[in-house]
N, C-alpha and C positions, 0 to 999 in steps of 0.2 A: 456357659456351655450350651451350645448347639443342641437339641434335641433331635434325634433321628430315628422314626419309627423302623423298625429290621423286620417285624414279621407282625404278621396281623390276622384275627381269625373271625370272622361275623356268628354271631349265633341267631338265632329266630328272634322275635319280637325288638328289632333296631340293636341289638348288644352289641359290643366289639369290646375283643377282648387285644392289646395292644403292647406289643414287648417297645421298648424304647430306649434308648441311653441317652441320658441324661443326669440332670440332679434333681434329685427326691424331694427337696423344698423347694424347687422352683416350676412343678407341676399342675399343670393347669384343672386342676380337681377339687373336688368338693372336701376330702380328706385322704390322710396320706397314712399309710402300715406301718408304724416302729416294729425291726425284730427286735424283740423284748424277752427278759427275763421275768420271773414268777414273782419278783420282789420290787419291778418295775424300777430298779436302780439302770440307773445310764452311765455303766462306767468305762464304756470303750466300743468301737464300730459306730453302727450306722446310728445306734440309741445314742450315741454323748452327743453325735452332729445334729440328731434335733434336738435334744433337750437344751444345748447351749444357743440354739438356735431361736427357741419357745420361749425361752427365760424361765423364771423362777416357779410359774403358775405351774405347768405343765409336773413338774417335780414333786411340788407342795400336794396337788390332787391325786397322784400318784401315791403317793407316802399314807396321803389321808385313806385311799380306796384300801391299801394292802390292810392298813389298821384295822378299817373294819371291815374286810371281807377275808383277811388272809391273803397269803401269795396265789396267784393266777396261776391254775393249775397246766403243765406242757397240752396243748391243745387247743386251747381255751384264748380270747380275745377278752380285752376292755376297753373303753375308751374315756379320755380322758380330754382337757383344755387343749388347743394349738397354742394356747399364749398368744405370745407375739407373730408366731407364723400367721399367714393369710387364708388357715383353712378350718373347715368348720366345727375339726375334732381330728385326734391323734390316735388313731385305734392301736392297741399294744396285742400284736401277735407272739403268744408265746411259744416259740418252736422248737424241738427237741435239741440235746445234744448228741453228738456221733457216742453210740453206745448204750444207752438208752431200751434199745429196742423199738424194732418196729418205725425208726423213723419218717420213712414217707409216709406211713398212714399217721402219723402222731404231727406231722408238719401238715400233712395238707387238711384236716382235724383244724389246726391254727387258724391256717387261712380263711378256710370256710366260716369260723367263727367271725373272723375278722370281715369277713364279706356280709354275712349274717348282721352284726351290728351295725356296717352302713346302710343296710337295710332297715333295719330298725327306726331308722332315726331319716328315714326316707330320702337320702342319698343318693343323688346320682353319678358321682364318679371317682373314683381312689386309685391310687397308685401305690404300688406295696414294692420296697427291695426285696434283696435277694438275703431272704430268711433263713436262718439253722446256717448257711453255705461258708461262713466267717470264721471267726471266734468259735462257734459250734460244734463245726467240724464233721457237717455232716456231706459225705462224698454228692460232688457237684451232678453227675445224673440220679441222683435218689432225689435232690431237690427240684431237678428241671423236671422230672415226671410229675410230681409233686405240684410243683406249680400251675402245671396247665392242668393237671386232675384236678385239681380244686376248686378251678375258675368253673371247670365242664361240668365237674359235678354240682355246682353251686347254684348256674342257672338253670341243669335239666330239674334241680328238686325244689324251684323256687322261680317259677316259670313268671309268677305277677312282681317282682320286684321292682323297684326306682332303680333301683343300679342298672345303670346300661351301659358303662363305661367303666372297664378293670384294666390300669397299664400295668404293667412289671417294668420297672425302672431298673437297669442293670449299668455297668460301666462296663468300657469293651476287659473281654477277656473270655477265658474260653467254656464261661456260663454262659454266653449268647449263644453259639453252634449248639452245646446241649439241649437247650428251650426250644430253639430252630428244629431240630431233630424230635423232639417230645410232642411239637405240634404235628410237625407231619405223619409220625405214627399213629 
C-alpha cells in the first residue's frame, strides 16, 4: 500500500505531527502503537495483525509483563518486544471502551502514555492506529479529538523530548475528514 500523507501539523522545536494512510507495520518509524487491552491478549483488530505479524516473542513478553505487573490499567501504555517486525518496540496503548466514561480524556491519557514511553527509551518516531475507534466502540469524533489532543498536549508538556516525529496511521474512511476537521479547530 501506497502511503499518503492527508494533513500535517509542525510544532516548535522540528516536530511534525502527520496523519497518513497507510499500513501500520510498514512505517517508516522507530516504533509502532498496538490499540491494546489490559491483558495485552491479541484477539482481533489491529492487536492480532501485529502479534501475527511479531511472532511469538511479542505475545510471550506480553503474558510475562501482565504476570507480573497485573493488567495495564485503560489509560496507561507498555511496551513490549517487535519480534520479528523491524521496529525497536511495540508500545500497547490501552484505550477505553464506548461506555466506560469519560472516554476521550481516558484515550488521549493512553496515548500520551504511549508517547511518554517512546520517550523514555529516547525515540524518535512512532506511528500509532486508530485507537478505542474499532472493536471499542468509541464514537469516531471523541477519538479524532482525542488524537490530535494528545499529540498537542504531549509536546507542549514535554518540550525536550526525542520524539519529533508522531504519524497517525488510518485507512481511508470517514476517520480521516474527522482528524482533518480536529486539526483545524
Amino acid at each position: 500500500m501506497t502511503v499518503a500523507v492527508v494533513a500535517r501539523e509542525e510544532h516548535p522545536g522540528g516536530r511534525v505531527f502527520e496523519v497518513v494512510l497507510g499500513n501500520l507495520l510498514e512505517e517508516p518509524v522507530d516504533a509502532i502503537v498496538n490499540a491494546a487491552n489490559g491483558h495485552l491478549s491479541h484477539g482481533g483488530g489491529v492487536a492480532a495483525v501485529i502479534a501475527r505479524a511479531a511472532g511469538s516473542a511479542l505475545a510471550e513478553e506480553g503474558d510475562r509483563l501482565v504476570a507480573e505487573r497485573g493488567p495495564i490499567p485503560v489509560g496507561e501504555a507498555a511496551v513490549t518486544t517487535a519480534g520479528d517486525l523491524p521496529y525497536e518496540g511495540v508500545i500497547h496503548a490501552v484505550g477505553p471502551h464506548q461506555g466506560v466514561g469519560r472516554e476521550g480524556e481516558r484515550l488521549e491519557a493512553a496515548l500520551r502514555a504511549a508517547f511518554l514511553r517512546a520517550h523514555e527509551r529516547g525515540w524518535a518516531s512512532l506511528s500509532f492506529p486508530a485507537v478505542s475507534s474499532g472493536i471499542f466502540a468509541v464514537p469516531l469524533d471523541v477519538c479524532a479529538r482525542a488524537y490530535v489532543a494528545s499529540v498537542r498536549g504531549f509536546w507542549a508538556d514535554t518540550p525536550q523530548t526525542s520524539l519529533k516525529s508522531i504519524r497517525l496511521c488510518l485507512l481511508p474512511g470517514p476517520l480521516v475528514d474527522l482528524v482533518k476537521g480536529a486539526l483545524a479547530a
